[in-house]
C-alpha positions, 0 to 999 in steps of 0.5 A, spaced: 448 296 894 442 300 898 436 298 896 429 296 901 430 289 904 428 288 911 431 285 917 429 284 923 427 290 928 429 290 934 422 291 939 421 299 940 423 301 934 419 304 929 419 299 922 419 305 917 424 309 920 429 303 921 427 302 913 429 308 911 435 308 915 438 304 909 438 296 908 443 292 905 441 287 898 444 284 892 440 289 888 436 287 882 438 283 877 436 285 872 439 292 872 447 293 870 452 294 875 454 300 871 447 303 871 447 301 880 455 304 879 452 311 877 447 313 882 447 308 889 446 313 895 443 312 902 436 312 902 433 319 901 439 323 899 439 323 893 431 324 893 432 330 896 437 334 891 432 335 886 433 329 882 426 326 884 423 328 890 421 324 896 414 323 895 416 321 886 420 316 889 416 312 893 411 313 888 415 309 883 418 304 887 411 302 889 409 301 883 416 297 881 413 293 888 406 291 884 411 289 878 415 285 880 409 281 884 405 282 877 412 279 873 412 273 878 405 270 877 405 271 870 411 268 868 409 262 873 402 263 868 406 263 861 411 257 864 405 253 863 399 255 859 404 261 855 409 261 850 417 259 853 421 262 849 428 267 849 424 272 850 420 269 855 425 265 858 423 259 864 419 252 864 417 248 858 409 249 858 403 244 861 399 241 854 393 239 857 393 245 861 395 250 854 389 246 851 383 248 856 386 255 856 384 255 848 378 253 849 376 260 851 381 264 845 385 259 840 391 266 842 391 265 850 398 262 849 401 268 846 396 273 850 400 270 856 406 271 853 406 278 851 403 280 858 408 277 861 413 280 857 410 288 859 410 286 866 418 285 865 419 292 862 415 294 866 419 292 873 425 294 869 424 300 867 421 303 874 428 301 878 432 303 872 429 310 873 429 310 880 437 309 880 437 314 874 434 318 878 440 316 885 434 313 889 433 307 892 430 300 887 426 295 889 429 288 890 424 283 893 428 277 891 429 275 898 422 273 899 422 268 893 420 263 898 414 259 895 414 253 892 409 253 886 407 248 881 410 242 880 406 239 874 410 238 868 412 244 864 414 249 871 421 251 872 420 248 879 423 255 881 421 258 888 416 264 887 414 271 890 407 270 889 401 264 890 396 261 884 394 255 887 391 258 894 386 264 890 379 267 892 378 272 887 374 278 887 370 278 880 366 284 882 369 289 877 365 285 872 358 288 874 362 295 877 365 296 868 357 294 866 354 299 871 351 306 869 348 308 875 354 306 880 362 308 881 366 306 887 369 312 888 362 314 891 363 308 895 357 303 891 358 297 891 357 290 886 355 284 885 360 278 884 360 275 877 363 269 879 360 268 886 364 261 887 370 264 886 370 269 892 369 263 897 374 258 898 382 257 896 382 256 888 388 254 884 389 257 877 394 253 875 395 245 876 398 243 881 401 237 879 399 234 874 394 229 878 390 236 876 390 235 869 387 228 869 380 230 870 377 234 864 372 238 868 376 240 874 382 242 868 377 246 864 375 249 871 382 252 873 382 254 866 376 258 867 380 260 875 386 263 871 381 266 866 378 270 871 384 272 875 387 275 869 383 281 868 382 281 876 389 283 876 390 288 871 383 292 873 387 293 879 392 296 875 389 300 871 386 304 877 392 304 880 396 308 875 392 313 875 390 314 882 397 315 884 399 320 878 395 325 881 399 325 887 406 326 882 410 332 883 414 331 876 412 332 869 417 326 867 414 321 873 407 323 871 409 322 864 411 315 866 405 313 870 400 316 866 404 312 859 405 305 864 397 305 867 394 305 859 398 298 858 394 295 865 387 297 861 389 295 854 391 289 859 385 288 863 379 289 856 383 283 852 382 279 859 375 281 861 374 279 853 377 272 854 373 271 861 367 272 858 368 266 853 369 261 858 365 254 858 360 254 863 362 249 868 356 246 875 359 245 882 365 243 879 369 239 886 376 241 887 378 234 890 384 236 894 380 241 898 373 240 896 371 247 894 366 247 889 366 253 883 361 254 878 361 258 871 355 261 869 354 261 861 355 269 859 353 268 854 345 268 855 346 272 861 343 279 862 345 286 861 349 286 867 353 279 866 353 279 859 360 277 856 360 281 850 359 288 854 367 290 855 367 296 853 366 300 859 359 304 860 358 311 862 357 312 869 357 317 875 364 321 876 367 327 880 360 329 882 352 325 881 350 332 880 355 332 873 352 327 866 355 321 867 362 320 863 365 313 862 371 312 865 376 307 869 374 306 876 376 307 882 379 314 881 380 316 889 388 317 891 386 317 897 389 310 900 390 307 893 396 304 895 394 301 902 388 298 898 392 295 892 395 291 898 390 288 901 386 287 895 392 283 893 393 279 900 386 278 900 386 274 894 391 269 897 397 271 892 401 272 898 399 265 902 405 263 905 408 269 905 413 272 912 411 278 916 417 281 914 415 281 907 408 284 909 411 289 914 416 291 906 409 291 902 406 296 908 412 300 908 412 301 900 404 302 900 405 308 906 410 312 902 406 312 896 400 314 900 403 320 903 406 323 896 404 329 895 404 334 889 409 339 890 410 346 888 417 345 884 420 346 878 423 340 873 
């Protein structure tokens, strides 16, 4: 069964033609073999006979990538701090580290759960349609590579995706309670949590040496915390920003119905953020970096923890009545920026250049799709 998977490249060729040539994988799992049997074709073919067209389909396998990666980190969460279960499957969940989450809302663990499970329809649904459609999926099972936590509670399973090497950019936490200023006219924030965007961070207990002490615990719960939102931020841009790019009424019905989930996702996280303990220069005694949580609480209006809902803000032009949006809104390179905003966070450290190359290949296909006069 086709699917996008890279292999070596010979020196001299060029890495996005040799993928689109077509390469060989197990295909995902998650889809039924009958629904592979009914629409598996080389590479493009079928994009090109009306069914999807190209830029649609690159469109939507780059956002059934950012689903996979999304799924592999969430279950890793919900394995340790959520709630296992059938719908949810893997790992056995970590007590003291369920218990520092609960510390910031008494439903962390069922949050936890109920994203992780979004982010599994989600991904599903993308590369069923996709080979609905007679276009390629998206499997990125060859790069499940990583080893991830070994702390009671952990399936030990091997990850796509790494939580205990983060720097975490906390900006979007100023830029939503900003008035005067939006991304899209290349404003720039101020960090909420200044610490947690120098050095590596671990959102998870490594091992279960990490649960030992209560502070540095409570610290990687605050860690997860924050991250929580920092993702799904990032996809609450990404929707809309390549839905402007769509070409079918169907596909743009898909990304402007999935993208509203990331906000529903990323308000209810930057909620929870907001209520996590103060912590001072608490020391990480593996690596020695220091992380510090201001009290939210007594902090100004920029900081303040209970300003979730989104303030108006410049938007489309200064000259226009600012208007509360999501920001960033510019399609211009919104893929691209999605994959160096994951990889500068650290989630893929100890990744294979093959797994960067792929990442880079998917991006490029979005970011050149282009809205084209057609019929559905």
């Amino acid at each position: 069964m086709k699917n996008h998977v890279l292999r070596s490249i010979t020196p001299g060729s060029s890495r996005r033609s040799f993928l689109k040539r077509g390469a060989f994988a197990a295909g995902a799992a998650t889809l039924s073999s009958s629904l592979f049997e009914r629409g598996m074709t080389a590479f493009g073919h079928e994009e090109k006979s009306g069914k999807l067209t190209k830029g649609d389909a690159a469109l939507l396998r780059f956002a059934a990538a950012a689903e996979i990666l999304e799924t592999d980190f969430w279950v890793q969460y919900n394995e340790l701090g959520g709630v296992p279960d059938s719908e949810v499957p893997g790992g056995t969940g970590n007590v003291p580290y369920t218990a520092a989450l609960t510390k910031l809302d008494s439903d962390m663990a069922t949050y936890i759960h109920d994203n992780t499970d979004d982010e599994f329809t989600h991904q599903n649904f993308l590369n069923a349609y996709l080979v609905s459609k007679g276009a390629d999926p998206v499997d990125l099972e060859k790069f499940r590579t990583l080893k991830g936590s070994s702390a009671t509670g952990s399936s030990g399973i091997l990850r796509i995706t790494n939580l205990m090497e983060l720097t975490i950019d906390t900006s979007w936490w100023t830029r939503y309670r900003s008035d005067s200023k939006n991304p899209d006219f290349g404003d720039t924030f101020p960090q909420a949590v200044p610490t947690l965007a120098v050095g590596k961070h671990t959102a998870i207990p490594r091992t279960d040496a990490d649960t030992s002490d209560p502070d540095f615990l409570q610290a990687i719960a605050n860690t997860a915390a924050f991250h929580f939102p920092t993702i799904e931020q990032g996809g609450t841009t990404l929707y809309p920003a390549m839905a402007q790019r769509a070409t079918s009424a169907e596909v743009l019905r898909i990304l402007i119905s999935i993208g509203p989930t990331e906000t529903m996702h990323f308000q209810t996280w930057s909620d929870k953020a907001g209520n996590a303990p103060p912590l001072t220069k608490v020391i990480d005694p593996v690596t020695k970096v220091s992380v510090t949580f201001p009290d939210f609480s007594n902090a100004g209006e920029d900081l303040k923890a209970n300003l979730i809902m989104p303030e108006p803000c410049p938007f489309i032009s200064k000259d226009l009545p600012i208007c509360s949006v999501i920001r960033p809104t510019e399609t211009k390179g919104i893929a691209m920026g999605v994959v160096k905003f994951l990889t500068d966070m650290g989630l893929f450290k100890g990744q294979s250049k093959e797994f960067f190359a792929l990442l880079a290949d998917l991006a490029e296909d979005a970011d050149e799709a282009r809205r084209e006069n057609v019929h559905d």
